[in-house]
N, C-alpha and C positions, 0 to 999 in steps of 0.2 A: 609592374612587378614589385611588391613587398618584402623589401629585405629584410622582415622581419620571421620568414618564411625559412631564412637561414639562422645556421647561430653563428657559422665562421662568418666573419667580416672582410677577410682576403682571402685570395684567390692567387696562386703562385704557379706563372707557365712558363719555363724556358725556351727560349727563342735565341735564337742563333747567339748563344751561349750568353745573353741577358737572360735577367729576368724582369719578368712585367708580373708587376700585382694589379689583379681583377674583385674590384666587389662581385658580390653573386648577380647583382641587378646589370652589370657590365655585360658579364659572362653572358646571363639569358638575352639581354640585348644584343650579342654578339651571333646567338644560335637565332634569332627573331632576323635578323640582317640574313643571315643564311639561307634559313627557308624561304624568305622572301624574294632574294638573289637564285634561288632552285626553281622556287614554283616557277619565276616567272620568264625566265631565261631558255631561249629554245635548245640552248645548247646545254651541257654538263659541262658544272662547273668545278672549280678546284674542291679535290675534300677538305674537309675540317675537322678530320677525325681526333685533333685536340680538343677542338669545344666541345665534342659529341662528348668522348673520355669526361670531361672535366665534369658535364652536368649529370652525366648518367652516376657520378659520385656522387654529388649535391643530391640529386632523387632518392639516394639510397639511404644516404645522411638524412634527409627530410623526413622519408617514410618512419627511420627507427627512430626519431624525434614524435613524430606524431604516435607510435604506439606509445608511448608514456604520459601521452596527455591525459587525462581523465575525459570521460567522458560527458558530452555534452557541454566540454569549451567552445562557447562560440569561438574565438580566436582558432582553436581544433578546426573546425568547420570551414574558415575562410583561407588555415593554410593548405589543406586539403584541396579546396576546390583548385590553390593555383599550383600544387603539385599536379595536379589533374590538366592545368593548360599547359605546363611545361612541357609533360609528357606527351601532350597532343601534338605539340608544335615538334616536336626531337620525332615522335614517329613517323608525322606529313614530310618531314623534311628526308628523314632515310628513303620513306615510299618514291615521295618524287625522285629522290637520285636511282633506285632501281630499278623506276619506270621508264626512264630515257635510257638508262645503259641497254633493257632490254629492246627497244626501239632501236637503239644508234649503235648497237654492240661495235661493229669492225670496225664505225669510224671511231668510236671512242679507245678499241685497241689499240690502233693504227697512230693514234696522237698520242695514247701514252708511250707507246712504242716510239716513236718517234722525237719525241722531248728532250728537250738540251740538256746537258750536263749540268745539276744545277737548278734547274725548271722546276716548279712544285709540281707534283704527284697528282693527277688528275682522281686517279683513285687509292681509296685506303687499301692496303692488301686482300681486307676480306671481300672487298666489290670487286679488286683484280682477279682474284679466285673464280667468283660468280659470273664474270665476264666470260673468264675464260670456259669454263664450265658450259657457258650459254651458247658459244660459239661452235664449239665440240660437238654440244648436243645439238644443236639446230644445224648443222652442216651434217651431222651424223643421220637424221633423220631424212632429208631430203635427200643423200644418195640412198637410203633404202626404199624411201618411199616412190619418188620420182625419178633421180637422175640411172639409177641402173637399168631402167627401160628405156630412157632414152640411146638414139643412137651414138657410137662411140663417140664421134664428134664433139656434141654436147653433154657428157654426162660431168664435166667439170662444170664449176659455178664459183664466180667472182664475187663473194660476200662485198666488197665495197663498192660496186656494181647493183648490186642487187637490191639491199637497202636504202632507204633514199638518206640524205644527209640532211641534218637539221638546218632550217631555215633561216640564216642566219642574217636576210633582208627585213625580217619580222621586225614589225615596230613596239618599241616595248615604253612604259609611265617610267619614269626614274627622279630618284629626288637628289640636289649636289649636294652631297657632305663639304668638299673642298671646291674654292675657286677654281676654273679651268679658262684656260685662253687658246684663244686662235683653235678653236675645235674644227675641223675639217668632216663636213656633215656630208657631204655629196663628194668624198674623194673621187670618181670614173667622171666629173664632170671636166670641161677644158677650163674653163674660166674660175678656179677655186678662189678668186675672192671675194665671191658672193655668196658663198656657201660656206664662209667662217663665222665659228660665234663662238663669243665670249658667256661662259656659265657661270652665274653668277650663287653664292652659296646662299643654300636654303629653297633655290629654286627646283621650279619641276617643270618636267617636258616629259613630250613624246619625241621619242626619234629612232630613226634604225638601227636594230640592236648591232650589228658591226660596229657603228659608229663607236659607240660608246664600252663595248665590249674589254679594251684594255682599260677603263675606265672602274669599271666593274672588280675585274682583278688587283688594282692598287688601292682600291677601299674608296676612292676617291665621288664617286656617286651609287646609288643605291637604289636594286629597282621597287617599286610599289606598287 
């Protein structure tokens, strides 16, 4: 990422009533961690609908920077191209969260619904919306379509039932941001002390994504 690409130098996000300053090259490496943590994660992960917010500014900021370039700046040219990857990555990264919610709809209701007081927001309002929408309409359509010909019996249907639940044995590449100890790879096994390992930073593995799934959530490794 070329921070020359920006013209602000910081980046100002309020967090639980701090505030953290972000270069732009942070930020984009912050939404690059995302989509990569989205693609590749069988499950839906926490939103980020602050980084999404912050850089859909910087795009806007970039583009009406680039109309004033004269034309034919090679410089022009090369910050264009990486407005053009930013925007690639911010798009893949919404698509894949709306292609799992449409997949896993009820479980992913069901855990937002379910989430502690406190717990980060699995979805931003407008995916809860689209959730719910999706839920409505695909339960709406199958008692039209199918379940009113069925016998009385069966004309209800158990959406958390019905959809399967993401695979959360899948084994995923991950890389350690932070040291970890005493990781518990094989928790259902009897003898857990052959199944601990120390992660060491900078390292990468394959392992099963349970494993490492809280791992994920406190930034502390990262998948690839």
């Amino acid at each position: 990422m070329s921070e020359a690409a920006f013209d602000d130098s910081e980046i100002n996000q309020e967090d639980d009533s701090q505030e953290d300053v972000m270069t732009p090259a942070e930020l984009i490496a912050k939404l690059e961690e995302a989509w990569l943590n989205e693609k590749f994660s069988p499950e839906l992960q926490e939103n980020k609908s602050e980084v999404v917010e912050c850089v859909m500014e910087q795009l806007t900021h970039m583009e009406s920077n680039l109309q004033r370039v004269k034309k034919g700046d090679t410089k022009a040219s090369i910050h264009r191209m990486e407005v053009d990857r930013i925007r690639f990555v911010l798009t893949s990264y919404l698509r894949s969260r709306l292609q799992k919610i449409e997949k896993f709809f009820p479980h992913v209701l069901e855990r937002e619904k379910s989430r502690a007081d406190g717990e980060p927001s699995l979805l931003s309002p407008e995916e809860f919306a689209f959730a719910k929408e999706y839920y409505d309409n695909t339960e709406a359509y199958l008692k039209a379509v199918a379940l009113k010909r069925m016998p009385p019996n069966l004309q209800s249907i158990d959406m958390l039932k019905a959809v399967p639940e993401p695979c959360l044995d899948s084994f995923v590449f991950l890389r350690v941001k932070e040291k970890q100890e005493n990781i518990l790879i094989e928790p259902e096994t009897d003898d857990q002390r052959e199944y601990v390992v120390d992660l060491e930073e900078g390292s990468q593995h394959l392992m099963r994504y349970r494993t490492i799934a809280p791992l994920i959530s406190n930034g502390a490794v990262k998948l690839i």
